[in-house]
ZAGUFI-581651 format. One record per residue: x negated, y, z of N, C-alpha, C, CB in turn; chain; residue number from 1. Coordinates in steps of 0.02 Angstrom, whole numbers, padded with zeros to 5 digits. Glycine has a CB too. Layout:
BEGIN
REC | X | Y | Z | X | Y | Z | X | Y | Z | X | Y | Z | A | NUM
...
***
This chain:
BEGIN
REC | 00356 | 00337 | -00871 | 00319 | 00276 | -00858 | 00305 | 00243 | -00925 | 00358 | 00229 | -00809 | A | 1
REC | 00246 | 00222 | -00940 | 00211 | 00189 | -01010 | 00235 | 00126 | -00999 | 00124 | 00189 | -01020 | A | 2
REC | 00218 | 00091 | -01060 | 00240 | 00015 | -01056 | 00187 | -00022 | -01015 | 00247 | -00022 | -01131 | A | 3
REC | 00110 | 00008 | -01017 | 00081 | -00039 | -00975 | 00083 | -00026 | -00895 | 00012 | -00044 | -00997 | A | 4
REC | 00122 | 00021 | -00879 | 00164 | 00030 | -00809 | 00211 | -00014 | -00790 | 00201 | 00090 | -00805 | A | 5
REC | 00244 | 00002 | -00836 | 00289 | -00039 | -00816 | 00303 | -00127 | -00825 | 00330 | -00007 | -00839 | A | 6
REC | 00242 | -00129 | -00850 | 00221 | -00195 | -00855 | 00192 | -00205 | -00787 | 00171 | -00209 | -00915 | A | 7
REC | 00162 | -00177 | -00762 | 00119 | -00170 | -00720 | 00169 | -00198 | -00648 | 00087 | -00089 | -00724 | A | 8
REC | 00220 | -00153 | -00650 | 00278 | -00146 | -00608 | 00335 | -00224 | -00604 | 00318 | -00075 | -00643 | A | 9
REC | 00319 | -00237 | -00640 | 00370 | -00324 | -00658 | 00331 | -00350 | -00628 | 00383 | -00370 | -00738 | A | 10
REC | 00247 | -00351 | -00669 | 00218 | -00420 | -00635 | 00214 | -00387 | -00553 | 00124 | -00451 | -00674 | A | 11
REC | 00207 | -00358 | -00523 | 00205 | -00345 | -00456 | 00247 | -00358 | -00412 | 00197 | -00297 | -00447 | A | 12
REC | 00335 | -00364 | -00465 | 00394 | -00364 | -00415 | 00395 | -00455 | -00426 | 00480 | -00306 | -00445 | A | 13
REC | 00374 | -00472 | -00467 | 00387 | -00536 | -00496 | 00341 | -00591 | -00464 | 00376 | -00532 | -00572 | A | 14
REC | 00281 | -00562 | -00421 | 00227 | -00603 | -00383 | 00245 | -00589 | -00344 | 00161 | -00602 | -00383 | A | 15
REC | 00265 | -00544 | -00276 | 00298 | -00528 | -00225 | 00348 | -00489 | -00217 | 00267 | -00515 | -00196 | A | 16
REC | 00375 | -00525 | -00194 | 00448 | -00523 | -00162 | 00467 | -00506 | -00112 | 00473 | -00566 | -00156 | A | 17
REC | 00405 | -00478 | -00074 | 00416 | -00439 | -00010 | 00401 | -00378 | -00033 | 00375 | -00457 | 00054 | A | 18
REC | 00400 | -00343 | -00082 | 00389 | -00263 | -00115 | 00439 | -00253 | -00110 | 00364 | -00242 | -00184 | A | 19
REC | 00443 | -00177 | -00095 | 00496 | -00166 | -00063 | 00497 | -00103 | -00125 | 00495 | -00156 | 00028 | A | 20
REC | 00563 | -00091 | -00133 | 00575 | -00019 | -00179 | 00534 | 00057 | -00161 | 00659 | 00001 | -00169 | A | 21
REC | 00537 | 00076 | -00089 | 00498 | 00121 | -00091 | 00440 | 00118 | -00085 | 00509 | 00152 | -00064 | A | 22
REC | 00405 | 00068 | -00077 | 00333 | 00068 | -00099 | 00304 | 00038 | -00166 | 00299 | 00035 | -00049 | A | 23
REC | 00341 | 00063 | -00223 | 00323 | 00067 | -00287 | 00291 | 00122 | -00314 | 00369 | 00058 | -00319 | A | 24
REC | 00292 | 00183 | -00300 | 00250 | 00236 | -00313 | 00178 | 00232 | -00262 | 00296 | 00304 | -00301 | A | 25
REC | 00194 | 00178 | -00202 | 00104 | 00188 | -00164 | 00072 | 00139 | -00223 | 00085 | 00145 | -00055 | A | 26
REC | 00115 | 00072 | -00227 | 00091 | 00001 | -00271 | 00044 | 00046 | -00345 | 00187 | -00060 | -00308 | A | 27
REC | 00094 | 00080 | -00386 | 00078 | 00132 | -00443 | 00000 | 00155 | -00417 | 00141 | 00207 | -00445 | A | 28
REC | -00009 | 00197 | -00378 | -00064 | 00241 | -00365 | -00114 | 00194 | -00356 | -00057 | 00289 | -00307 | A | 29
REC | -00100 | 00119 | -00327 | -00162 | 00065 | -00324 | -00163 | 00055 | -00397 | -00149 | -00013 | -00276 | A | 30
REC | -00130 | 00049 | -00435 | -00124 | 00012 | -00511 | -00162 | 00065 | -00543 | -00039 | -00003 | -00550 | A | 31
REC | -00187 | 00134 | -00540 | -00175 | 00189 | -00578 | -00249 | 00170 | -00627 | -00168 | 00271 | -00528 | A | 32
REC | -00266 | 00117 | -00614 | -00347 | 00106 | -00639 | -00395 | 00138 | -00608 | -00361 | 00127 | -00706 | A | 33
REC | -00404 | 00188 | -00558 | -00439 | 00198 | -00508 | -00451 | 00186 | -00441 | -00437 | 00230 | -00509 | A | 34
REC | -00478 | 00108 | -00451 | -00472 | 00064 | -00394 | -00506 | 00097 | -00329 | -00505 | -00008 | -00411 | A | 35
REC | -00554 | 00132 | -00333 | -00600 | 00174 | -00301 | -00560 | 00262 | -00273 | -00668 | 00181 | -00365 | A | 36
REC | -00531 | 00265 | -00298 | -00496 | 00331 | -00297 | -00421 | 00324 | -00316 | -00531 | 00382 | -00345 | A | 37
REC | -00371 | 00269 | -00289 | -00310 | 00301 | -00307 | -00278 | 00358 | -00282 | -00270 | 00264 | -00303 | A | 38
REC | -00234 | 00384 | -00332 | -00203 | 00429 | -00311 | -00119 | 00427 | -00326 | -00238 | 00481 | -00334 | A | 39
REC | -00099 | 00480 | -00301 | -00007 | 00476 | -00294 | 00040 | 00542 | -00322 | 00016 | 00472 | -00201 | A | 40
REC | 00050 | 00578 | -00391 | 00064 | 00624 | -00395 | 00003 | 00675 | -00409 | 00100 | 00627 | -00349 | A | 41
REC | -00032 | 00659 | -00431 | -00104 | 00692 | -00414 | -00154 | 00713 | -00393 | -00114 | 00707 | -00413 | A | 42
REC | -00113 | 00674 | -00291 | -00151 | 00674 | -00246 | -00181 | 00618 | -00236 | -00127 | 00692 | -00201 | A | 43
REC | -00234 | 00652 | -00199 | -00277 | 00569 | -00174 | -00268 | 00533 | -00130 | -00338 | 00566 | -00156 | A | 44
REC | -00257 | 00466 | -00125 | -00238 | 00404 | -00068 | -00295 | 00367 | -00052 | -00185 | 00348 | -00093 | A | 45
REC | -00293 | 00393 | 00018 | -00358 | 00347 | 00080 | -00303 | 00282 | 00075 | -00375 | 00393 | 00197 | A | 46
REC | -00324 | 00237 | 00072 | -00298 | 00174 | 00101 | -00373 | 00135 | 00142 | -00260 | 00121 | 00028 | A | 47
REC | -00331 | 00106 | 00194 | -00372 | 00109 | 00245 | -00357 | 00010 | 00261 | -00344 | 00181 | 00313 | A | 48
REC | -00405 | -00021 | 00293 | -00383 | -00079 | 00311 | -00327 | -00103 | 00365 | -00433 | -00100 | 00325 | A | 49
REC | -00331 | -00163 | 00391 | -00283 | -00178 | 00439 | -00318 | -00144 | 00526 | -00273 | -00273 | 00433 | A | 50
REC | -00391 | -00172 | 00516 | -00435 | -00133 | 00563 | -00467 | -00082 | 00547 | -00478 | -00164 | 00587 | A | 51
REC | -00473 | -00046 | 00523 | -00455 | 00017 | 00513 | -00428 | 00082 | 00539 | -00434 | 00008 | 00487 | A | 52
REC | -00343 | 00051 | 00519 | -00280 | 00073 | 00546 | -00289 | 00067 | 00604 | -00224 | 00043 | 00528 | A | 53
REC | -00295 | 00007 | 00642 | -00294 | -00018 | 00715 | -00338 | 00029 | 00768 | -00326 | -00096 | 00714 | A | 54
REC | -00390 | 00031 | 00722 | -00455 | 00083 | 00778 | -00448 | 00131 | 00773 | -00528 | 00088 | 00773 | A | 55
REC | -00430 | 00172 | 00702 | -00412 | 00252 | 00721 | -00338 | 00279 | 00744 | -00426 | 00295 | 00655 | A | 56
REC | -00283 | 00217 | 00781 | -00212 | 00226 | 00797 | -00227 | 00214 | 00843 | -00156 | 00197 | 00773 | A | 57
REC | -00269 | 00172 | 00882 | -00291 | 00154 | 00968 | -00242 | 00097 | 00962 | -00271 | 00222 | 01045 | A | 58
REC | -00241 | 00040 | 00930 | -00194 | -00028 | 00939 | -00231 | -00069 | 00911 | -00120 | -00032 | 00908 | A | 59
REC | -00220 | -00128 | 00922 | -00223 | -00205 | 00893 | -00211 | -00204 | 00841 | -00185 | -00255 | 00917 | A | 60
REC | -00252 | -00246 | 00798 | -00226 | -00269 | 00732 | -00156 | -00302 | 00729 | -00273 | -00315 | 00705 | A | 61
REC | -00164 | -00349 | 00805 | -00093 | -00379 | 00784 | -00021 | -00356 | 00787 | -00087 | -00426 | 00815 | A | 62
REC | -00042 | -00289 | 00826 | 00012 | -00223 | 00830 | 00012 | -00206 | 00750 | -00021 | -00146 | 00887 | A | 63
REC | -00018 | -00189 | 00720 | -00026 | -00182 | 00625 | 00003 | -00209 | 00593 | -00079 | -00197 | 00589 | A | 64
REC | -00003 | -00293 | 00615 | 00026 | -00346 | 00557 | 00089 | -00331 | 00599 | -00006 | -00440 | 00544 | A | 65
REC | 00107 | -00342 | 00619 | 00190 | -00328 | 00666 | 00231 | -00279 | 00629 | 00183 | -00288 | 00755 | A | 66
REC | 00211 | -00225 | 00621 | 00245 | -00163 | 00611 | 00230 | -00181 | 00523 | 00206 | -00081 | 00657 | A | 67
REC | 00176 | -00201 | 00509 | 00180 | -00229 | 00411 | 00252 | -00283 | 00395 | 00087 | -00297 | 00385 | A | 68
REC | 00249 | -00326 | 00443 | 00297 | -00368 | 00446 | 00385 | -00366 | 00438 | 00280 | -00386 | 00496 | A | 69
REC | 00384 | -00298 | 00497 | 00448 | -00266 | 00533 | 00467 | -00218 | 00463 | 00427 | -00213 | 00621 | A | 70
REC | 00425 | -00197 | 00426 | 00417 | -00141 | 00390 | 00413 | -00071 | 00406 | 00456 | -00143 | 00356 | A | 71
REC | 00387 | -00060 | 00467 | 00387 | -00007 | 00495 | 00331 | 00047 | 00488 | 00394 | -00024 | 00549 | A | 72
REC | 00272 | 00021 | 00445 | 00238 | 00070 | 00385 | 00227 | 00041 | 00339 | 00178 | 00103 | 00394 | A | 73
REC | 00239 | 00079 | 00301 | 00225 | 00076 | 00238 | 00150 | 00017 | 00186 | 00216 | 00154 | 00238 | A | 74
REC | 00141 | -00020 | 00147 | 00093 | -00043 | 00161 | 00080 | -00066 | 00069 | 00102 | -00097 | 00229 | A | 75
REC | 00018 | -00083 | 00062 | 00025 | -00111 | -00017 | -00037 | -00163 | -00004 | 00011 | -00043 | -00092 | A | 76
REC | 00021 | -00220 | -00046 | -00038 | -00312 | -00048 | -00057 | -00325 | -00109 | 00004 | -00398 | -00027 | A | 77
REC | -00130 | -00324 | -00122 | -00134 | -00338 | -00165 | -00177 | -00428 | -00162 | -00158 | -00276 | -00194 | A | 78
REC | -00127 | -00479 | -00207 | -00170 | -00529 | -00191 | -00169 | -00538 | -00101 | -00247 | -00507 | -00227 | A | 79
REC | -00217 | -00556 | -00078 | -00199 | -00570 | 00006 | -00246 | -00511 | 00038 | -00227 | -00662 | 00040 | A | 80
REC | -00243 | -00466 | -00008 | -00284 | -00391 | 00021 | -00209 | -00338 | 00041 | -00347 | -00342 | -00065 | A | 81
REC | -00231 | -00305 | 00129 | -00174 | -00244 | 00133 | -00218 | -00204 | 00137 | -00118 | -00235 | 00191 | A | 82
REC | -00186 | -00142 | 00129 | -00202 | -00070 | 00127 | -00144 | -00028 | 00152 | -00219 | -00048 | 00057 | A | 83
REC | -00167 | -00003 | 00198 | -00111 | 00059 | 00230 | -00149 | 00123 | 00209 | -00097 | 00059 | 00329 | A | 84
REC | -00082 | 00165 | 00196 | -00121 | 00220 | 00160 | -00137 | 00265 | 00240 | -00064 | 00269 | 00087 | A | 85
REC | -00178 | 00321 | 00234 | -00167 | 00353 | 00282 | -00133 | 00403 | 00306 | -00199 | 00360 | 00290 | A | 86
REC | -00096 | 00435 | 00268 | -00032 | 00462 | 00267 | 00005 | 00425 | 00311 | -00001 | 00464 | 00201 | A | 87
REC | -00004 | 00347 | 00347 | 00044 | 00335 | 00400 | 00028 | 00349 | 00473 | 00061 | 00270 | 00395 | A | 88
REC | -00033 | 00346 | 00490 | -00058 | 00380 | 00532 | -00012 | 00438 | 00578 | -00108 | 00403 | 00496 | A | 89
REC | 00008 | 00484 | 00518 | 00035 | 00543 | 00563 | 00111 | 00530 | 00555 | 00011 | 00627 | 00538 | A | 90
REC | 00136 | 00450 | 00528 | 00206 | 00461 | 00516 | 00201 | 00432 | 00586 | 00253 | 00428 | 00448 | A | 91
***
C-alpha cells in the first residue's frame, strides 16, 4: 500500500465511522482513481445503486437500506452516495 493509499484509507476511516474493516479493500477499489471502472485485485467492480440492487433482487429499497444498516451486505458510502457491489447479489 503507497502513501497516497493509505492516506486515502485514514481520511475514509476518519470521516466515517460506520466503515467497517472488511470493507476496506471494496472502499480501495472505489479510491483506485477509476471512478468509472473500479476494480478489486484486478478484477472489475459493478457497483450498483440502492434501486438498482432493489429491482434486480425483487425487494424494496427499504429492504436495501435495512440490510445496509444491519450490515448484512456489504456496501461502500461515499459522501451521501451508496454503492453495492454486485458480487452481493449472489451472496
Amino acid at each position: 500500500m503507497n502513501a497516497g493509499t493509505r492516506s486515502a484509507v485514514s481520511t475514509l476511516l476518519a470521516a466515517d465511522p460506520s466503515v467497517k474493516p472488511d470493507s476496506i479493500p471494496l472502499a480501495l477499489a472505489v479510491l483506485d482513481g477509476k471512478a468509472n471502472a473500479p476494480s478489486l485485485n484486478g478484477q472489475p467492480v459493478r457497483l450498483l445503486t440502492i434501486n438498482e440492487f432493489a429491482k434486480r433482487f425483487g425487494c424494496t429499497t427499504r429492504s436495501v437500506q435495512r440490510w445496509i444498516a444491519t450490515g448484512e451486505i456489504k456496501f461502500v458510502r461515499r459522501g451521501r452516495l451508496v454503492r453495492i457491489p454486485e458480487s452481493e447479489l449472489s451472496g
